[in-house]
N, C-alpha and C positions, 0 to 999 in steps of 0.2 A: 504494500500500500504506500501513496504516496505523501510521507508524514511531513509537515511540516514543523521545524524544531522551533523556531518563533511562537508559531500560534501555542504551539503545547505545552512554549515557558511561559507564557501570558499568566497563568495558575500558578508557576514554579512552587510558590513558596507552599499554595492549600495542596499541594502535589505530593510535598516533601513529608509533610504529617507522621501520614498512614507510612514511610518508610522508617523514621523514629521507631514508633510501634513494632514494627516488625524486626528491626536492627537490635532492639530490647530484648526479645526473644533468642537470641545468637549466643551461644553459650561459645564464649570469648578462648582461645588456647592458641598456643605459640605455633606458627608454622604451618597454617592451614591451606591445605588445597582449595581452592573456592570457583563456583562457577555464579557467574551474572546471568542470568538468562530474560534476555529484554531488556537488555541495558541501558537504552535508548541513547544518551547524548554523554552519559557517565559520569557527571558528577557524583551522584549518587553510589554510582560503582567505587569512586574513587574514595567515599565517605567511608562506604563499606569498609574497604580493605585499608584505610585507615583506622579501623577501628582493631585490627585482626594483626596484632604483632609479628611480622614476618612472614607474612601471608604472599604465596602466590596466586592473585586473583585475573578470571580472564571473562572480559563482558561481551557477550556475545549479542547479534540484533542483526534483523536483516533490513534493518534501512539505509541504505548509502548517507542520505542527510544526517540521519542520527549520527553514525560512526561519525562520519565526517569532522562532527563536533567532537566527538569522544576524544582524537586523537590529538587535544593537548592535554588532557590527562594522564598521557601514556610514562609511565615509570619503571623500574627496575621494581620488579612484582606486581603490576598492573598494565594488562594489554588487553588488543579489543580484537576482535574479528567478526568476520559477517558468515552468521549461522544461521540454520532455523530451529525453536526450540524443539520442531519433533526430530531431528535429525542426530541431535549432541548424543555423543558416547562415551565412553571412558568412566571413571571412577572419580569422588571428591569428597573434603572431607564436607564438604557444604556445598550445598544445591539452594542456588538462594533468587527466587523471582519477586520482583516489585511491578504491580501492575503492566502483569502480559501476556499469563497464561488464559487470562477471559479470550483474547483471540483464535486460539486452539483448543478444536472439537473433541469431543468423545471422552471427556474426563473421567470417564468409570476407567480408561483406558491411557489417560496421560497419565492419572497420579500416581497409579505403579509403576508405571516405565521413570516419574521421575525418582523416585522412591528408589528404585532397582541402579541410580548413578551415584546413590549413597554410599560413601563405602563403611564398613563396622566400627559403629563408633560415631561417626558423621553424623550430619540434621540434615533435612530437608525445613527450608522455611520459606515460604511462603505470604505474598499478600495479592488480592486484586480485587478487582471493584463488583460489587451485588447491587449496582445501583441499577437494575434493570427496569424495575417495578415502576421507577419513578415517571410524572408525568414527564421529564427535558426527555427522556429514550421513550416512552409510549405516545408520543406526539409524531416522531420522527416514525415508526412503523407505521402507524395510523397514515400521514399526510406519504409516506409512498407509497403505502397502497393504493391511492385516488391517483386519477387523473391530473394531467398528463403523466406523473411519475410514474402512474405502475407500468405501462407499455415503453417508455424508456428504458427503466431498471428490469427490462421483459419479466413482472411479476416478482424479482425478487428483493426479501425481506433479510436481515440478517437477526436471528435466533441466539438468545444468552445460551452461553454453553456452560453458564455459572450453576454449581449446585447447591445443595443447603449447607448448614455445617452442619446437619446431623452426618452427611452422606461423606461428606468430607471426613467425619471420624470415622467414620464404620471401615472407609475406603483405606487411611492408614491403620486401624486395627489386624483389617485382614491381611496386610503387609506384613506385620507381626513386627512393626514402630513402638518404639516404648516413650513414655515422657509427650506424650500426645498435647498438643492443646491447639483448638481449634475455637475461635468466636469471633461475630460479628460488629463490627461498631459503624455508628454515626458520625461520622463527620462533620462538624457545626460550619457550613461555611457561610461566611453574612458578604451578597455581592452588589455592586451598585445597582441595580436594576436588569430586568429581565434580559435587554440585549447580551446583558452580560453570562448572563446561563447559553443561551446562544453561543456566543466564544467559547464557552467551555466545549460546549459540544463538536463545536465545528472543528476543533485539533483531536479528536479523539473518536467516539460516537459516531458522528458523521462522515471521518474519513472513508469507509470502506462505498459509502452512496456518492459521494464527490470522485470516488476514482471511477463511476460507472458513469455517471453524467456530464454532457456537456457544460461548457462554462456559463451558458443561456439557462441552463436548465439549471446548476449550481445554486444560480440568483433569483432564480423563481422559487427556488425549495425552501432558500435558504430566506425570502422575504414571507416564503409561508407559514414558516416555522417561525420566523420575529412574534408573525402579528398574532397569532394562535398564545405562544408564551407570554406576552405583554398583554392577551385578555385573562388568562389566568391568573400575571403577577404585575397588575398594573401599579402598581405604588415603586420608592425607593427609599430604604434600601431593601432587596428580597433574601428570606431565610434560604440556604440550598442545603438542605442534611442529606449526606452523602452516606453512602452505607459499600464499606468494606469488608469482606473478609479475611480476617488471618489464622495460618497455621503453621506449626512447626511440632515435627516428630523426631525424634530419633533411630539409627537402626543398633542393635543391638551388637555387643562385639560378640 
Protein backbone atom coordinates (compact mmCIF):
# COMPACT_ATOMS: atom_id res chain seq x y z
CA UNK A 1 0.00 0.00 0.00
CA UNK A 2 0.94 3.26 -0.76
CA UNK A 3 1.67 4.82 2.93
CA UNK A 4 2.40 8.12 3.37
CA UNK A 5 4.99 8.93 6.21
CA UNK A 6 3.74 12.67 6.70
CA UNK A 7 0.15 12.10 6.96
CA UNK A 8 0.68 9.04 9.49
CA UNK A 9 3.16 11.41 11.71
CA UNK A 10 0.32 14.04 11.73
CA UNK A 11 -0.93 11.78 15.12
CA UNK A 12 2.90 10.85 15.92
CA UNK A 13 2.68 11.68 19.39
CA UNK A 14 -1.47 9.91 20.06
CA UNK A 15 0.43 7.07 17.83
CA UNK A 16 3.30 6.68 20.37
CA UNK A 17 0.87 5.98 23.47
CA UNK A 18 -0.31 2.52 22.99
CA UNK A 19 3.65 1.71 22.09
CA UNK A 20 4.74 2.82 25.81
CA UNK A 21 2.19 0.27 26.94
CA UNK A 22 3.39 -2.30 25.18
CA UNK A 23 7.21 -1.52 25.51
CA UNK A 24 6.03 -1.81 29.57
CA UNK A 25 5.31 -5.40 28.90
CA UNK A 26 9.00 -6.32 27.44
CA UNK A 27 10.66 -8.11 30.08
CA UNK A 28 14.06 -6.14 29.70
CA UNK A 29 17.62 -8.77 29.42
CA UNK A 30 21.11 -8.00 28.04
CA UNK A 31 21.63 -9.10 24.54
CA UNK A 32 18.51 -9.70 22.87
CA UNK A 33 17.80 -10.95 19.51
CA UNK A 34 14.76 -8.60 18.43
CA UNK A 35 12.44 -8.40 15.43
CA UNK A 36 10.34 -5.13 14.52
CA UNK A 37 7.63 -6.32 12.51
CA UNK A 38 5.82 -3.19 10.92
CA UNK A 39 8.37 -0.82 11.78
CA UNK A 40 7.08 1.74 9.65
CA UNK A 41 9.45 5.00 9.76
CA UNK A 42 11.50 3.42 13.00
CA UNK A 43 11.67 5.60 15.52
CA UNK A 44 9.93 3.62 17.53
CA UNK A 45 12.14 0.60 16.53
CA UNK A 46 14.87 2.79 17.58
CA UNK A 47 13.17 3.55 21.09
CA UNK A 48 12.78 -0.13 21.39
CA UNK A 49 16.14 -1.22 21.11
CA UNK A 50 17.07 1.52 23.16
CA UNK A 51 15.49 0.26 25.67
CA UNK A 52 17.01 -3.41 25.21
CA UNK A 53 20.91 -3.34 26.44
CA UNK A 54 22.95 -4.75 23.76
CA UNK A 55 20.21 -5.69 21.64
CA UNK A 56 20.45 -6.65 18.03
CA UNK A 57 17.22 -5.36 16.62
CA UNK A 58 16.01 -5.56 12.87
CA UNK A 59 12.69 -3.59 11.62
CA UNK A 60 11.32 -4.82 9.13
CA UNK A 61 8.16 -3.00 6.75
CA UNK A 62 7.22 -3.32 3.34
CA UNK A 63 6.83 0.26 2.53
CA UNK A 64 9.74 1.83 0.48
CA UNK A 65 8.45 5.54 2.04
CA UNK A 66 8.55 4.02 5.54
CA UNK A 67 12.04 2.51 5.24
CA UNK A 68 13.16 5.25 3.45
CA UNK A 69 12.72 7.37 6.70
CA UNK A 70 13.90 4.44 8.95
CA UNK A 71 17.37 4.66 7.40
CA UNK A 72 18.67 7.50 9.60
CA UNK A 73 18.09 5.59 12.52
CA UNK A 74 20.27 2.86 11.35
CA UNK A 75 23.10 1.99 14.03
CA UNK A 76 25.44 -0.76 15.20
CA UNK A 77 22.45 -3.20 16.57
CA UNK A 78 19.62 -1.45 14.80
CA UNK A 79 18.84 -2.14 10.97
CA UNK A 80 15.95 -2.10 8.78
CA UNK A 81 14.94 -4.03 5.77
CA UNK A 82 11.94 -4.47 3.47
CA UNK A 83 9.92 -7.63 4.48
CA UNK A 84 6.59 -8.99 4.69
CA UNK A 85 5.36 -9.99 8.08
CA UNK A 86 3.83 -13.22 6.67
CA UNK A 87 7.13 -14.01 5.16
CA UNK A 88 9.88 -13.43 8.22
CA UNK A 89 11.62 -16.69 9.52
CA UNK A 90 14.35 -17.50 11.77
CA UNK A 91 14.20 -17.44 15.58
CA UNK A 92 14.36 -14.23 18.29
CA UNK A 93 14.59 -13.70 21.42
CA UNK A 94 11.52 -11.05 20.97
CA UNK A 95 8.92 -10.86 18.38
CA UNK A 96 7.72 -7.50 18.92
CA UNK A 97 4.70 -5.73 16.46
CA UNK A 98 3.35 -2.06 17.15
CA UNK A 99 0.26 -1.42 15.04
CA UNK A 100 0.59 -3.99 11.98
CA UNK A 101 -0.49 -7.01 12.23
CA UNK A 102 -4.57 -5.78 11.87
CA UNK A 103 -3.28 -5.64 8.14
CA UNK A 104 -2.65 -9.48 7.88
CA UNK A 105 -5.52 -12.11 7.50
CA UNK A 106 -6.25 -15.37 9.15
CA UNK A 107 -5.01 -14.62 12.74
CA UNK A 108 -6.23 -18.12 14.10
CA UNK A 109 -3.24 -18.77 11.78
CA UNK A 110 -0.61 -15.73 12.15
CA UNK A 111 -0.42 -15.85 16.00
CA UNK A 112 1.03 -19.25 15.81
CA UNK A 113 3.22 -18.90 13.08
CA UNK A 114 4.38 -15.62 15.07
CA UNK A 115 4.41 -17.47 18.36
CA UNK A 116 6.51 -20.53 16.48
CA UNK A 117 9.70 -17.25 15.65
CA UNK A 118 9.83 -17.22 19.43
CA UNK A 119 12.62 -18.82 20.57
CA UNK A 120 12.63 -20.66 24.47
CA UNK A 121 12.64 -18.28 26.77
CA UNK A 122 11.70 -15.39 24.23
CA UNK A 123 8.13 -13.17 24.28
CA UNK A 124 6.02 -12.56 21.79
CA UNK A 125 4.46 -8.90 22.33
CA UNK A 126 2.27 -7.43 20.60
CA UNK A 127 -0.10 -4.38 20.18
CA UNK A 128 -2.75 -3.06 17.27
CA UNK A 129 -5.73 -1.29 16.93
CA UNK A 130 -9.62 -2.81 17.67
CA UNK A 131 -10.87 0.27 16.61
CA UNK A 132 -13.08 -1.22 14.00
CA UNK A 133 -16.43 -0.86 15.61
CA UNK A 134 -16.12 2.63 15.61
CA UNK A 135 -18.28 5.17 13.60
CA UNK A 136 -14.44 7.03 11.80
CA UNK A 137 -14.13 2.85 10.10
CA UNK A 138 -18.11 2.20 9.85
CA UNK A 139 -18.60 5.38 7.94
CA UNK A 140 -15.96 4.42 5.59
CA UNK A 141 -17.54 0.70 4.66
CA UNK A 142 -20.99 2.14 4.73
CA UNK A 143 -20.06 5.23 2.04
CA UNK A 144 -18.20 2.56 -0.29
CA UNK A 145 -20.57 0.55 -0.43
CA UNK A 146 -22.86 3.25 -2.22
CA UNK A 147 -22.42 4.72 -5.39
CA UNK A 148 -20.28 5.75 -7.34
CA UNK A 149 -17.64 3.87 -4.89
CA UNK A 150 -18.85 0.46 -4.92
CA UNK A 151 -18.56 -0.03 -8.84
CA UNK A 152 -15.07 1.72 -8.61
CA UNK A 153 -13.72 -0.20 -5.78
CA UNK A 154 -15.64 -3.30 -8.08
CA UNK A 155 -17.68 -4.13 -4.67
CA UNK A 156 -14.84 -4.25 -2.44
CA UNK A 157 -14.81 -3.63 1.21
CA UNK A 158 -11.89 -4.29 3.55
CA UNK A 159 -12.90 -6.71 6.65
CA UNK A 160 -11.10 -6.29 10.42
CA UNK A 161 -9.06 -9.34 10.78
CA UNK A 162 -8.91 -8.10 14.44
CA UNK A 163 -10.05 -10.80 17.12
CA UNK A 164 -11.35 -10.49 20.69
CA UNK A 165 -8.82 -10.83 23.55
CA UNK A 166 -10.65 -13.79 24.71
CA UNK A 167 -9.42 -15.43 21.38
CA UNK A 168 -6.22 -13.87 21.52
CA UNK A 169 -5.64 -15.91 24.82
CA UNK A 170 -7.18 -19.10 24.03
CA UNK A 171 -4.81 -18.78 20.79
CA UNK A 172 -1.58 -18.39 22.85
CA UNK A 173 -2.77 -20.93 25.49
CA UNK A 174 -2.98 -23.59 22.82
CA UNK A 175 0.67 -22.40 21.94
CA UNK A 176 1.52 -23.62 25.38
CA UNK A 177 2.96 -19.47 26.04
CA UNK A 178 3.34 -19.03 29.64
CA UNK A 179 3.05 -15.44 31.42
CA UNK A 180 0.16 -14.65 29.06
CA UNK A 181 -1.48 -11.24 29.27
CA UNK A 182 -3.60 -10.05 26.90
CA UNK A 183 -6.21 -6.61 27.36
CA UNK A 184 -7.86 -4.14 25.61
CA UNK A 185 -7.64 -0.22 26.25
CA UNK A 186 -9.08 3.02 25.28
CA UNK A 187 -7.22 5.50 24.08
CA UNK A 188 -8.51 9.10 25.26
CA UNK A 189 -7.63 11.13 22.29
CA UNK A 190 -9.27 14.90 22.44
CA UNK A 191 -8.88 16.37 18.47
CA UNK A 192 -9.65 19.72 17.11
CA UNK A 193 -12.79 18.91 15.25
CA UNK A 194 -14.20 16.32 13.00
CA UNK A 195 -11.92 17.13 9.97
CA UNK A 196 -9.44 16.07 12.12
CA UNK A 197 -10.74 12.38 12.77
CA UNK A 198 -10.79 12.51 8.89
CA UNK A 199 -6.76 12.95 8.85
CA UNK A 200 -6.50 10.30 11.06
CA UNK A 201 -8.12 8.04 8.86
CA UNK A 202 -6.81 9.11 5.79
CA UNK A 203 -2.92 7.99 6.68
CA UNK A 204 -4.19 4.60 7.88
CA UNK A 205 -7.88 3.24 7.52
CA UNK A 206 -8.29 4.71 4.24
CA UNK A 207 -5.19 3.88 2.76
CA UNK A 208 -5.86 0.57 1.27
CA UNK A 209 -9.50 2.59 -0.69
CA UNK A 210 -7.14 5.43 -1.94
CA UNK A 211 -4.73 2.99 -3.47
CA UNK A 212 -7.98 1.59 -5.60
CA UNK A 213 -9.37 4.86 -6.56
CA UNK A 214 -8.71 7.44 -8.68
CA UNK A 215 -7.49 10.81 -7.41
CA UNK A 216 -11.34 12.37 -8.64
CA UNK A 217 -12.69 9.61 -6.80
CA UNK A 218 -10.19 10.15 -3.79
CA UNK A 219 -11.86 13.70 -3.25
CA UNK A 220 -15.25 12.67 -3.65
CA UNK A 221 -14.82 9.90 -0.81
CA UNK A 222 -12.95 11.80 0.86
CA UNK A 223 -15.43 15.08 0.88
CA UNK A 224 -18.19 12.39 1.76
CA UNK A 225 -16.68 11.08 4.47
CA UNK A 226 -15.89 15.04 5.89
CA UNK A 227 -19.46 15.86 5.78
CA UNK A 228 -21.02 12.58 7.14
CA UNK A 229 -18.39 12.93 10.30
CA UNK A 230 -18.80 16.63 10.88
CA UNK A 231 -22.81 15.73 11.19
CA UNK A 232 -22.00 13.37 13.74
CA UNK A 233 -19.36 15.47 15.49
CA UNK A 234 -20.37 18.94 14.70
CA UNK A 235 -18.81 20.97 17.67
CA UNK A 236 -14.87 21.55 18.68
CA UNK A 237 -13.05 20.14 20.31
CA UNK A 238 -14.34 16.17 19.55
CA UNK A 239 -13.76 13.09 22.02
CA UNK A 240 -11.89 10.18 19.67
CA UNK A 241 -11.52 6.86 22.38
CA UNK A 242 -9.58 4.75 20.53
CA UNK A 243 -9.56 1.11 21.41
CA UNK A 244 -6.20 -1.14 21.37
CA UNK A 245 -5.29 -4.32 21.90
CA UNK A 246 -2.34 -5.65 23.72
CA UNK A 247 -0.50 -8.95 24.34
CA UNK A 248 2.45 -10.41 25.26
CA UNK A 249 3.31 -14.36 26.06
CA UNK A 250 6.13 -16.02 26.73
CA UNK A 251 7.46 -19.56 25.36
CA UNK A 252 8.75 -21.71 27.73
CA UNK A 253 12.56 -22.92 27.90
Amino acid sequence: MPWNPDRYHQFQAQRAAPFDDLAALVKVREGLTVIDLGCGTGELTRKLADRLPGSDTLGIDTSPEMLQRAEVHVRPGLRFEKAAIETVSGTWDLVFSHAAIHWVGDHPALIPRLYGLVRPGGQLAVQLPSNHGHATHRLITQIAGEEPFRTALGGWVRRSNVLSIEEYANLLYECGAEDITVFEKVYPHVLENADAMADWTSGTALVPYFERLSDDMQQAFMAEYRKRLRQLWPGSPVFYGFRRTLFAATRPV
